[in-house]
C-alpha positions as a LaTeX table, in Angstrom:
\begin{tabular}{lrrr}
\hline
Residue & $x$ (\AA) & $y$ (\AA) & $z$ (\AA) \\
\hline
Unk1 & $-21.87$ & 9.50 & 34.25 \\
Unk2 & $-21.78$ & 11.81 & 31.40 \\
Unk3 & $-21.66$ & 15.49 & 32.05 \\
Unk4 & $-23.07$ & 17.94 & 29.68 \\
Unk5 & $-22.28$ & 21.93 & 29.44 \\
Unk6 & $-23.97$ & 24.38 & 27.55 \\
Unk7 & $-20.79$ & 26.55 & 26.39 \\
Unk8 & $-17.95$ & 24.70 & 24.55 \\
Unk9 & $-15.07$ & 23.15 & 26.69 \\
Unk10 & $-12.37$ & 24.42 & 24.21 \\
Unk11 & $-12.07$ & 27.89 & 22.89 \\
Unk12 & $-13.50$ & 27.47 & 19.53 \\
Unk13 & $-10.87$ & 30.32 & 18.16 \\
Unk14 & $-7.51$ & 28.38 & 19.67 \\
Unk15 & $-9.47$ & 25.15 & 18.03 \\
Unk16 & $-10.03$ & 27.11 & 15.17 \\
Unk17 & $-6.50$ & 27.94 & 15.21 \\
Unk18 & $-5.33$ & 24.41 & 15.09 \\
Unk19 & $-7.36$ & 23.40 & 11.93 \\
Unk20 & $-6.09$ & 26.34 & 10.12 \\
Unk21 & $-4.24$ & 24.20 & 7.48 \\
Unk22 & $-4.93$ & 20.63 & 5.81 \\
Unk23 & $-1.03$ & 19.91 & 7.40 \\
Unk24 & $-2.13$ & 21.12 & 10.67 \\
Unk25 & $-5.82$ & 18.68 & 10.70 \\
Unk26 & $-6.01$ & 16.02 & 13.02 \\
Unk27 & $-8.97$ & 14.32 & 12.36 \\
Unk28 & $-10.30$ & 10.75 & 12.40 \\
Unk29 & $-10.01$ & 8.34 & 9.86 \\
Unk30 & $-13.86$ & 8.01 & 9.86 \\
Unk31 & $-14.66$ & 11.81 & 9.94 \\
Unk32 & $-12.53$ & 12.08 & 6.34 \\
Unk33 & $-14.53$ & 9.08 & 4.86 \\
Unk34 & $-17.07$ & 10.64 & 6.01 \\
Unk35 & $-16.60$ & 14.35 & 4.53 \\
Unk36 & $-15.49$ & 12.82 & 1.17 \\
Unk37 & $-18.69$ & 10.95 & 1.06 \\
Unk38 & $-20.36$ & 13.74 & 1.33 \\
Unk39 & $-18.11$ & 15.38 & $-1.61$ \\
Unk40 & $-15.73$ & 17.27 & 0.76 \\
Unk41 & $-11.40$ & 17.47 & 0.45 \\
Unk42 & $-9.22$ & 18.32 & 3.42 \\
Unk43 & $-9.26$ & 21.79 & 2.18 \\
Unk44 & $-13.37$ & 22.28 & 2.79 \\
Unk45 & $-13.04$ & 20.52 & 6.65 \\
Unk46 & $-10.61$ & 23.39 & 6.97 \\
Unk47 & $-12.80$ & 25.92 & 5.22 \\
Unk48 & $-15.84$ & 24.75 & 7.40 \\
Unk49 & $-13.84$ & 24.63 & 10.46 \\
Unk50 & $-13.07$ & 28.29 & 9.33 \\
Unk51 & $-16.51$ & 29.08 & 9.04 \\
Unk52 & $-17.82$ & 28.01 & 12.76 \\
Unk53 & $-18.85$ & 30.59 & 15.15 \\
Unk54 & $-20.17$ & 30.34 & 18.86 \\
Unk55 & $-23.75$ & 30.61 & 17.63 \\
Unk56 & $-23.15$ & 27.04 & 16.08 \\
Unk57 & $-22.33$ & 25.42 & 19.46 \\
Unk58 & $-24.28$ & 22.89 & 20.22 \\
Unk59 & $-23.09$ & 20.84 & 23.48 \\
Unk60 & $-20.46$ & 19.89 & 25.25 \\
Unk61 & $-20.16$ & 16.45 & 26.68 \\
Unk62 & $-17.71$ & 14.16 & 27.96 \\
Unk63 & $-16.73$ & 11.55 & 26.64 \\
Unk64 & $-18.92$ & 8.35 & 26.87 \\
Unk65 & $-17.48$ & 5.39 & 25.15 \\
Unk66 & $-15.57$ & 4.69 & 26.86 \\
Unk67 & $-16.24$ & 6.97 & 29.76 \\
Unk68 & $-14.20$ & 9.60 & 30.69 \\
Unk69 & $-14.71$ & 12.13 & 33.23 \\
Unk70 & $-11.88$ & 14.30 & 31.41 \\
Unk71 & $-12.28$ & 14.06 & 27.46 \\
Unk72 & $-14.83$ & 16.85 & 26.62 \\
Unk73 & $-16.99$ & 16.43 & 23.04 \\
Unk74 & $-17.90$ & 20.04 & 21.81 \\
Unk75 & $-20.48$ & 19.67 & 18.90 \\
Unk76 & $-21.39$ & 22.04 & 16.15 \\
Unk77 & $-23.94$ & 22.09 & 13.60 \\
Unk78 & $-22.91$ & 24.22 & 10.78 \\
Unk79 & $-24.88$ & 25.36 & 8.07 \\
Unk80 & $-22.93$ & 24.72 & 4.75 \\
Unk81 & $-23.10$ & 24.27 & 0.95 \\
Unk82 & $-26.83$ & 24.34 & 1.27 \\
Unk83 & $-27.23$ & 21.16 & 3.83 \\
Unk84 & $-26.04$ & 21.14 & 7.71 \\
Unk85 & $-22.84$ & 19.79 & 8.83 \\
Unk86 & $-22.48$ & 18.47 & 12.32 \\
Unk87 & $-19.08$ & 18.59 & 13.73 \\
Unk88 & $-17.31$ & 17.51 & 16.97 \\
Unk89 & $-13.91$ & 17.85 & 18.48 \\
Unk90 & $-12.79$ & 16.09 & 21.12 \\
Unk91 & $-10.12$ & 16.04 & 23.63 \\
Unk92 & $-8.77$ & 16.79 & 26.85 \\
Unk93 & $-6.89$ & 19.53 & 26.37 \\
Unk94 & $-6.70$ & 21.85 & 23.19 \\
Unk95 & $-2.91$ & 20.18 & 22.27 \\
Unk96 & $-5.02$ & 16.89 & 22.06 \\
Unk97 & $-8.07$ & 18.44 & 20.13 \\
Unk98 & $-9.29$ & 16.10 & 17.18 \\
Unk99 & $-12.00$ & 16.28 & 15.23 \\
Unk100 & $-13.99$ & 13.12 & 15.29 \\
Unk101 & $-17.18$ & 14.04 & 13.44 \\
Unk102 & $-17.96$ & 15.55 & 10.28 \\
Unk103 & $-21.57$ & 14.52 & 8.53 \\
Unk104 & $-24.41$ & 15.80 & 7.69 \\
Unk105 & $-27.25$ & 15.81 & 10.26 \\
Unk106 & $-29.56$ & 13.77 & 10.09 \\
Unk107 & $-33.09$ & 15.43 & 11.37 \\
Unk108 & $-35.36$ & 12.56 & 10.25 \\
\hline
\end{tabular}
């Protein structure tokens, strides 16, 4: 069963902290395709994970596929270079943290 919060699992400034610099990025091989797609370097992910603040929270989930009771998914849309970014981190714990997502949304 998936559980869903309304405040973000992991403190977005410790995250924030952790995706400080392109050395210190852990992030899914999909999420870069997907940010260079979209015209984006390591650099901007940092810059736009820079940028988030708690009014960009979105949800907080756990983990679904496959399920797990103890991996939360804190999502963020971010408004950015004139189009919306959604992003989510994932993890148990903040040492764990990785940034899975990072596209535009889609609202159609």
């Amino acid at each position: 069963m998936i559980a869903i919060k309304r405040k973000p699992h992991h403190d977005l400034q410790a995250v924030k902290g952790k995706f400080a610099r392109v050395e210190t990025l852990e992030v899914t091989r999909t999420a870069v395709v997907n940010a260079r797609a979209l015209g984006y370097s390591l650099d901007d992910i940092v810059e736009a994970v820079q940028a988030l603040e708690l009014g960009d929270f979105v949800k907080s989930e756990t983990a679904h596929s496959p399920p797990n009771s103890k991996v939360w998914h804190d999502t963020y849309n971010l408004p950015w270079d004139d189009r919306w970014l959604y992003l989510k981190f994932a993890g148990e714990t903040l040492i764990d943290v990785i940034l899975r997502s990072f596209k535009e949304v889609d609202y159609g």
